[in-house]
C-alpha positions in Angstrom: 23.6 -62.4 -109.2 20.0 -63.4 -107.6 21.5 -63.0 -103.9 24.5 -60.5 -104.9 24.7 -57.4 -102.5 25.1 -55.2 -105.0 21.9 -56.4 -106.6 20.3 -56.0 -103.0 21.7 -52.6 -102.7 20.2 -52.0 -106.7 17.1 -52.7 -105.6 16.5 -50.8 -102.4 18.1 -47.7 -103.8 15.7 -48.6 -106.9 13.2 -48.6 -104.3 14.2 -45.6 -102.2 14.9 -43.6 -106.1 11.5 -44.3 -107.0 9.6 -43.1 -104.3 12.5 -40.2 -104.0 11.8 -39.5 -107.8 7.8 -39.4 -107.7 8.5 -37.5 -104.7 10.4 -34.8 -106.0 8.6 -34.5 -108.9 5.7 -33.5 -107.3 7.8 -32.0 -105.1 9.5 -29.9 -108.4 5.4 -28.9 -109.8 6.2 -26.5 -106.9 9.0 -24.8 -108.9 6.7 -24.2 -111.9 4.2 -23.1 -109.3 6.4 -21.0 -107.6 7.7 -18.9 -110.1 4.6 -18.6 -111.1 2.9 -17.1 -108.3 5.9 -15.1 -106.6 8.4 -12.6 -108.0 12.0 -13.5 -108.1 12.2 -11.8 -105.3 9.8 -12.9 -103.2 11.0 -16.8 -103.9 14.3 -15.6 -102.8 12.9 -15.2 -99.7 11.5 -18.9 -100.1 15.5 -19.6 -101.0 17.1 -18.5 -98.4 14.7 -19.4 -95.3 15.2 -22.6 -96.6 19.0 -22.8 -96.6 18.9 -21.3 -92.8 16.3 -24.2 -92.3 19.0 -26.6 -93.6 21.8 -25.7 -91.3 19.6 -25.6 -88.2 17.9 -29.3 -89.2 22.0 -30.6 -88.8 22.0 -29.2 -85.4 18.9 -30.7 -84.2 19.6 -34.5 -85.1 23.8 -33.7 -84.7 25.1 -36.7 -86.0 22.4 -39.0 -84.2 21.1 -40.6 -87.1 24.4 -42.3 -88.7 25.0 -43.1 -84.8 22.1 -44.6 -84.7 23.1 -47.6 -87.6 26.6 -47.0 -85.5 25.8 -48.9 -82.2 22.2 -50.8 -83.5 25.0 -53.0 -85.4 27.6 -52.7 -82.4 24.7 -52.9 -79.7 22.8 -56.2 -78.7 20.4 -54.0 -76.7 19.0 -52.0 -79.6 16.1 -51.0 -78.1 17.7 -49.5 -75.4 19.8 -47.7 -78.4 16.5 -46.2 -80.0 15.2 -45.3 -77.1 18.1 -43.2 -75.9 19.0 -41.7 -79.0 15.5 -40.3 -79.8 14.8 -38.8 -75.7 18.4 -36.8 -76.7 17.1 -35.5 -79.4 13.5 -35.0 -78.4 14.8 -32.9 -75.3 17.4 -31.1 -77.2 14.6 -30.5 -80.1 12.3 -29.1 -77.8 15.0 -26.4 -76.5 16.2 -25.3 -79.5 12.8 -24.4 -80.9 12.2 -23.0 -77.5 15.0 -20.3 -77.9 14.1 -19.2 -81.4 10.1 -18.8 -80.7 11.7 -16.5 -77.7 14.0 -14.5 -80.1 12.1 -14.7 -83.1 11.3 -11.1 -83.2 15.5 -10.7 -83.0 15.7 -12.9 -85.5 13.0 -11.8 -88.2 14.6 -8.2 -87.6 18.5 -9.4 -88.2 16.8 -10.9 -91.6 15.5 -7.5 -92.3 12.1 -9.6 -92.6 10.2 -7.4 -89.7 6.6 -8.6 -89.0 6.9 -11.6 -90.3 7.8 -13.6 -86.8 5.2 -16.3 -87.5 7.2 -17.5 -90.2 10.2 -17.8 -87.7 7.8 -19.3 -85.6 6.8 -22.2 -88.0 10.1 -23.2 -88.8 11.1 -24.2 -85.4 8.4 -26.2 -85.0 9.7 -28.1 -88.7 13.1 -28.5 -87.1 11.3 -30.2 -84.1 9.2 -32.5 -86.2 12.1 -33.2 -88.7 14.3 -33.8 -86.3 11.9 -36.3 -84.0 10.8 -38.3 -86.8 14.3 -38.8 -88.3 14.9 -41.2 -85.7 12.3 -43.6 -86.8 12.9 -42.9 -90.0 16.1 -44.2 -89.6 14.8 -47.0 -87.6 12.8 -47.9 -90.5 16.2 -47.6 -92.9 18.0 -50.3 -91.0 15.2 -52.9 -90.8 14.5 -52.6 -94.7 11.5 -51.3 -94.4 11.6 -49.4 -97.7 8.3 -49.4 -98.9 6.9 -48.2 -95.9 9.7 -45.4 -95.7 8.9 -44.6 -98.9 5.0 -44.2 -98.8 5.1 -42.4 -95.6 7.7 -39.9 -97.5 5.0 -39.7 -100.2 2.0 -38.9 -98.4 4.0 -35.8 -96.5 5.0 -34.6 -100.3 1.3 -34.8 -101.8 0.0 -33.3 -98.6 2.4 -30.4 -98.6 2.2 -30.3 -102.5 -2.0 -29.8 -101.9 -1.6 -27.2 -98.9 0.3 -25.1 -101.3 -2.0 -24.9 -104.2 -4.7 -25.0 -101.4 -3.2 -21.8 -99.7 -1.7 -19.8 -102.6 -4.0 -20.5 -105.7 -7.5 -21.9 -104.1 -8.2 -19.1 -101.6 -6.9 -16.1 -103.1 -8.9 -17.1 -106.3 -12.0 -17.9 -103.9 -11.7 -14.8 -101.6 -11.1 -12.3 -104.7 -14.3 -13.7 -106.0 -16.4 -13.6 -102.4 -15.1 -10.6 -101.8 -16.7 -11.3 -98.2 -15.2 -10.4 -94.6 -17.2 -13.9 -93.5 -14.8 -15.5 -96.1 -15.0 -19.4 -95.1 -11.4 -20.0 -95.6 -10.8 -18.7 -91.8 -6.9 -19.7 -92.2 -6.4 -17.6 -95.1 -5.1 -14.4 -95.0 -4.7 -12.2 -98.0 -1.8 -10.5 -97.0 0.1 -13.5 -97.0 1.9 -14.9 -99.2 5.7 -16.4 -98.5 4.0 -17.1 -95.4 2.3 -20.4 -96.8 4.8 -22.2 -98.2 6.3 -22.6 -94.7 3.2 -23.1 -93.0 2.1 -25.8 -95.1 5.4 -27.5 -94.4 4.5 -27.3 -90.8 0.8 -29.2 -91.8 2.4 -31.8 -94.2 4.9 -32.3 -91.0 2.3 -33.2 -88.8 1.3 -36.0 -90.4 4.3 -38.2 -89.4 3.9 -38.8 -85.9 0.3 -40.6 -86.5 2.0 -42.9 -89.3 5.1 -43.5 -87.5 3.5 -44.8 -84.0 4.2 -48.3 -84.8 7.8 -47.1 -84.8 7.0 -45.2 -81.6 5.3 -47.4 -79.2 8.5 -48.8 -77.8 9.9 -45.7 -77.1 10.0 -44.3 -73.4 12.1 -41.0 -72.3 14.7 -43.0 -71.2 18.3 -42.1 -71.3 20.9 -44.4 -70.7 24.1 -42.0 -69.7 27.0 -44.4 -70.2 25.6 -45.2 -73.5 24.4 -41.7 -74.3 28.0 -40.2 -73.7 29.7 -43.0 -76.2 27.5 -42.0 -78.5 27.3 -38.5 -77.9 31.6 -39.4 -78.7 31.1 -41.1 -81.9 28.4 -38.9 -83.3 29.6 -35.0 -82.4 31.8 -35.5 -85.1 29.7 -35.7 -87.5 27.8 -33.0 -86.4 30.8 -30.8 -87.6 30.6 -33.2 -90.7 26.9 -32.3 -91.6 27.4 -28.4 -90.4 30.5 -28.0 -92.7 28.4 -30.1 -95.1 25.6 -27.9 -95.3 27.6 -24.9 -95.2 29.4 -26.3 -98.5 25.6 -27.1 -99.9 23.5 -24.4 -99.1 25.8 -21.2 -97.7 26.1 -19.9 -101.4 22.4 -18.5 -101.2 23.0 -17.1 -98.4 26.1 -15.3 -99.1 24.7 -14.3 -102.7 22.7 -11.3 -101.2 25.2 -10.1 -98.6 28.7 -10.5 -101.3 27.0 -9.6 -104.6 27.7 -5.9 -105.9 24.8 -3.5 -106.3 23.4 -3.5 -110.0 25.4 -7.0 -110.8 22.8 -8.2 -112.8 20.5 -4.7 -114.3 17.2 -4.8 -113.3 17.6 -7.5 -110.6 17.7 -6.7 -106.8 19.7 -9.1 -104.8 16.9 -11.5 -103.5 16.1 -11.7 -106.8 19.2 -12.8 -107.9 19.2 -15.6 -104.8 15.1 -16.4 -106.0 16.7 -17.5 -109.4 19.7 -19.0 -108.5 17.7 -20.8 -106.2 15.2 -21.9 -108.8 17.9 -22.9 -111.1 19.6 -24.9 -108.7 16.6 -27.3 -108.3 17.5 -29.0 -111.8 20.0 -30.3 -110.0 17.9 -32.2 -108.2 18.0 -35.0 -111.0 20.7 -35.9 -109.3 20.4 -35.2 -105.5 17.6 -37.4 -105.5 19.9 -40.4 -106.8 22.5 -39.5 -104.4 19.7 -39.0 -101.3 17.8 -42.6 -102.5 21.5 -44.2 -102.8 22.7 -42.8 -99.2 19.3 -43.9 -97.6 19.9 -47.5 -99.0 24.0 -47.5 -98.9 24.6 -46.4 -95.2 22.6 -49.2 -93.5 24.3 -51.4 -96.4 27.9 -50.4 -95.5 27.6 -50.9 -92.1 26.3 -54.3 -92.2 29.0 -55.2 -95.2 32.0 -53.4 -93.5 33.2 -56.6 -91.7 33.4 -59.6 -94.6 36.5 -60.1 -96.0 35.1 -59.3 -99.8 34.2 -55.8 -98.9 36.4 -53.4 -100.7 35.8 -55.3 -103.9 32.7 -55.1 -103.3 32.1 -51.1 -102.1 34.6 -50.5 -105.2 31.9 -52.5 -107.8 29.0 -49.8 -106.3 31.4 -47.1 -106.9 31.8 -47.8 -110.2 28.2 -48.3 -110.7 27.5 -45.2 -108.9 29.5 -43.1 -111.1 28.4 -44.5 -114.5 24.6 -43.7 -113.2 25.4 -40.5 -112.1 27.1 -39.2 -115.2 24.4 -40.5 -117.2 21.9 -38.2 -114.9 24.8 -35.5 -115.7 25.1 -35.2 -119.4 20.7 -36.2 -120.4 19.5 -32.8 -117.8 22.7 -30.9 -119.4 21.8 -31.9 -122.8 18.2 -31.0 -122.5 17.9 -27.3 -121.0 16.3 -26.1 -123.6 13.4 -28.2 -122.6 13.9 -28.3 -119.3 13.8 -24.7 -118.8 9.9 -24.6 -119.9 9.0 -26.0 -116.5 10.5 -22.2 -115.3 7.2 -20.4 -116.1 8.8 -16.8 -115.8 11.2 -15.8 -118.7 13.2 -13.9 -115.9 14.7 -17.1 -114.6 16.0 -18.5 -117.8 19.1 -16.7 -117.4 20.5 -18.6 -114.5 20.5 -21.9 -116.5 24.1 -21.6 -117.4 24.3 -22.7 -113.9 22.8 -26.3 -113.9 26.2 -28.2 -115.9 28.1 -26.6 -113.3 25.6 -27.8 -110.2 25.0 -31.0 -111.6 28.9 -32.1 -112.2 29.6 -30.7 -108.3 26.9 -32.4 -107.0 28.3 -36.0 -108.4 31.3 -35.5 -107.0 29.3 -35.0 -103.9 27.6 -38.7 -104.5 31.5 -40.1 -104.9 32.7 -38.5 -101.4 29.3 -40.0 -99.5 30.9 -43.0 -101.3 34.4 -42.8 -100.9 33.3 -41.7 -96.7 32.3 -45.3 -95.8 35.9 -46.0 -94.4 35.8 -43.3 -91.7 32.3 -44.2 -90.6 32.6 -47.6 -90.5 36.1 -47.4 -88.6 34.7 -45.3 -86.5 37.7 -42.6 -87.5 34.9 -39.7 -87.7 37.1 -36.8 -86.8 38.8 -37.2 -90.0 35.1 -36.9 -91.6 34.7 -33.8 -89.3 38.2 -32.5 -90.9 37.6 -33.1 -94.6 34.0 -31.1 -94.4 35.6 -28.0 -92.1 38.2 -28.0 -95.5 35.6 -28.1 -97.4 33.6 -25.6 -96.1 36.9 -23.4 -95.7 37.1 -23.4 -99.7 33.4 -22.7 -100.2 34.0 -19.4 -98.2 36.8 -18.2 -99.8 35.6 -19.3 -103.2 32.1 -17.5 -103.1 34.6 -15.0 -101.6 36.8 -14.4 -104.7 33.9 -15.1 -107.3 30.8 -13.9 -106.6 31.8 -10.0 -106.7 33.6 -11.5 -110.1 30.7 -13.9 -111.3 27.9 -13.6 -109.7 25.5 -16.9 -109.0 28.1 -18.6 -111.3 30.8 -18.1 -109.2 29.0 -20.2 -106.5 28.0 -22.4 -108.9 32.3 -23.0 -109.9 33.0 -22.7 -105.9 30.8 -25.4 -105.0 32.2 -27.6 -107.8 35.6 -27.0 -106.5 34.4 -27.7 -103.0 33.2 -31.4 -103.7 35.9 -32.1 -105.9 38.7 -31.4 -103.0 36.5 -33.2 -100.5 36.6 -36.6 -102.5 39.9 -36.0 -103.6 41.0 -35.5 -99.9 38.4 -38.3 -98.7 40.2 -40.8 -101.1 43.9 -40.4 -100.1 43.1 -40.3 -96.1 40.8 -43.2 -96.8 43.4 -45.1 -98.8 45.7 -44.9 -95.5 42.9 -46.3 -93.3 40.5 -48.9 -94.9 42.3 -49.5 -98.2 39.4 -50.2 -101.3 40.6 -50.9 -104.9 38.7 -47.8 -106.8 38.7 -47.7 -110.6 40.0 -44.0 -110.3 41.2 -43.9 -114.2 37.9 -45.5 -115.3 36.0 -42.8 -113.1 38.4 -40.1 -114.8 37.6 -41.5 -118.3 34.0 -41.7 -117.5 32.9 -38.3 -116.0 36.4 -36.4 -118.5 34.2 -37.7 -121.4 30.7 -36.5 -120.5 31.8 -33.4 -119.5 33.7 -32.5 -123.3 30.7 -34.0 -124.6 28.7 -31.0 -122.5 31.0 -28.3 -123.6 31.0 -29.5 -127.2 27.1 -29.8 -127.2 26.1 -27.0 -125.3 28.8 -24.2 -124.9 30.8 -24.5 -128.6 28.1 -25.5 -130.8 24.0 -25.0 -130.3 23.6 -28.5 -131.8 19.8 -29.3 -132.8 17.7 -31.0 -130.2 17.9 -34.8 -131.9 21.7 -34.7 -131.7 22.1 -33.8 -128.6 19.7 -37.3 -128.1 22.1 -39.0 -131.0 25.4 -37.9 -128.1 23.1 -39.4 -124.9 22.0 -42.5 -126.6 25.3 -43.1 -127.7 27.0 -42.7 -124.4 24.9 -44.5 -123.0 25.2 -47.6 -125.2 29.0 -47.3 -124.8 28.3 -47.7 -120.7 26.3 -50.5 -121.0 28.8 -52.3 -123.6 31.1 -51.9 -120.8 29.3 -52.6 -118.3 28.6 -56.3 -119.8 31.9 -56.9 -119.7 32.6 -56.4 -116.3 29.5 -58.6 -115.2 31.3 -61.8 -114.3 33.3 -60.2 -112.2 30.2 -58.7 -110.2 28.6 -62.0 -110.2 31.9 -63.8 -108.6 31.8 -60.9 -105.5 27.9 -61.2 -105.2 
């Protein structure tokens, strides 16, 4: 086991997961803070910016990151790779944000948020810093440089995490009491408040491009065409892939304010309803983070893997894993929402939490199709990606269709569960056709079938004390690891 891949690819996502986790958690003190200091309306705002944010960070990299890993494995001139990938995408970056600074009046009035441009302003400039550092961020992903990934990550977060609580709880508090036009806080404006979050993005941003110059100071706008066009071939595709992706992710905040009925929920305006759907949706970020610290170590891993004979044993084995972790993540946040939901400050947001089983289940079946999608990426087959997510994101519009005038935020909760599940479901058979890997599909049914009765029988039949709900978890988890040490051999004999 001391040189087995799987152990490798344990430890970098182990590496990846940790920073990801301390990350996110001081990422998540924003959520507390948040509904804290804004009304549910207000951080429905903060909701939905960010999902348009989300789409429009797909179109800025489109695709060029997984073709990055792509031709540096195919390539011998990988330089001349880096270098031509990141002028595209610098170029293209700086036209994009370009057009919305020149529309952002247009834009801010379509969102019926009118003199409030700046914030449109800001974002672009995000989009052009995410997208330009994502490059060497990826550069840093295929030469295992995870700690360094991770710290850089880390200092961004803590940065961003101090700009809020400088902006939105330091000066207001200090201005109130100065009660001074020569306030010294010259950046601070009272009247602002939504405003902040998105400008201290911006600051937090800026930070990357000193810490990344070692990964910069090879690169030259150079752009070889020949090579830019077969990539430009390879990677479109999954630009549709992440567009349809994100649409299946993030679209159900957006269409929450244009598809729910007036008065669905008494007292509650429809940003308000998006502000706590969206804060109740971050408890699923338990496991997003696993997924985003497994994809960040798995993608490089696949690629380099794809080629030795052992290989679908071996991606089967991190399925496997992958799915006992995840399920773990799954039932412990389910089981505890009665504790968890403390960390939402404002009573008003509790009653989204019957949300979270829902989110959490969908967004594991969301780890198992980044999973089960090795075969198209690595065979270079990425229409059929492209295909899968447009299907997917077919069935997130006609679910939050059907169930949101029905439901409400849990209807996109149950439309996004039925996405993911189709998408691995569909990404398994086409895959099985094309780059044949022996999954353990009953032992992933038996697995996920029996956390999820446990849930229901724990949380939605029975209000079962707090220490049996622990008694359910502990014992779950010791019948995983029971059969987990019985399939170590055979890990040991593919490592």
């Amino acid at each position: 086991m001391q040189n087995s891949p799987i152990k490798k690819l344990f430890t970098e996502t182990l590496t990846y997961g940790f920073s990801s986790l301390l990350g996110r958690f001081l990422n998540y003190l924003l959520v507390p803070f948040y509904t804290a200091v804004f009304s549910a309306s207000s951080y429905g705002m903060v909701t939905e910016l960010y999902a348009y944010l989300a789409f429009l960070s797909i179109l800025y990299t489109y695709g060029m990151e997984t073709g990055y890993f792509y031709f540096s494995e195919k390539s011998n001139e990988k330089s001349g790779v880096f270098q031509t990938i990141l002028t595209s995408v610098f170029f293209t970056g700086i036209l994009f944000s370009l057009l919305i600074c020149l529309f952002a009046g247009n834009i801010s009035a379509l969102l019926s948020y009118q003199g409030r441009e700046n914030i449109i302003y800001w974002i672009a400039f995000i989009l052009f810093t995410d997208a330009f550092t994502a490059i060497p961020f990826a550069k840093l992903r295929r030469e295992n440089k995870t700690k360094k990934f991770a710290t850089l990550k880390l200092i961004n977060i803590g940065l961003n995490l101090f700009l809020n609580f400088f902006f939105l709880y330091l000066c207001p508090k200090m201005y109130v009491q100065n009660a001074d036009p020569s306030f010294p806080f010259t950046l601070y404006n009272p009247d602002w408040n939504v405003e902040y979050v998105f400008l201290s993005n911006l600051l937090a941003n800026l930070i990357y491009i000193p810490l990344l110059l070692p990964q910069l100071k090879e690169f030259r706008l150079k752009l070889d065409v020949k090579l830019w066009r077969e990539i430009m071939t390879y990677s479109l595709p999954m630009l549709i892939v992440g567009i349809a992706g994100m649409v299946n992710e993030v679209l159900d905040r957006i269409l929450l304010r244009f598809w729910l009925p007036e008065n669905f929920y008494p007292g509650l305006d429809k940003l308000g309803t998006v502000g706590i759907y969206g804060a109740c949706y971050k408890f699923s970020i338990f496991m997003t983070l696993g997924i985003q610290a497994f994809r960040f170590a798995a993608e490089p891993f696949f690629f380099s893997k794809a080629k030795e004979k052992n290989s679908p044993v071996l991606f089967a084995n991190v399925m496997d894993w992958f799915i006992s972790i995840g399920t773990l993540i799954f039932l412990f946040i389910s089981l505890n929402l009665d504790s968890l939901k403390l960390l939402l400050l404002r009573t008003e947001y509790h009653q989204g939490l019957q949300v979270v089983p829902i989110l959490l289940l969908a967004n594991l079946f969301l780890g198992i199709y980044y999973n089960l999608s090795v075969w198209y990426k690595v065979t270079g087959k990425t229409r059929y990606g492209m295909w899968i997510s447009l299907l997917g994101a077919l069935v997130t519009l006609i679910g939050n269709f059907a169930l949101i005038p029905v439901l409400g935020y849990k209807g996109s909760a149950i439309a996004t569960l039925i996405c993911y599940v189709g998408i691995a479901t569909l990404c398994y058979l086409w895959g099985a056709r094309f780059f044949p890997v022996p999954y353990k599909i009953k032992n992933a049914f038996y697995t996920i079938g029996s956390a999820v009765v446990l849930v229901i029988l724990a949380d939605w039949i029975f209000i079962f004390p707090v220490w049996i709900n622990e008694l359910i978890f502990v014992g779950y988890l010791a019948v995983i690891f029971l059969v987990k040490r019985n399939k170590i051999n055979l890990t040991k004999q593919i490592g």
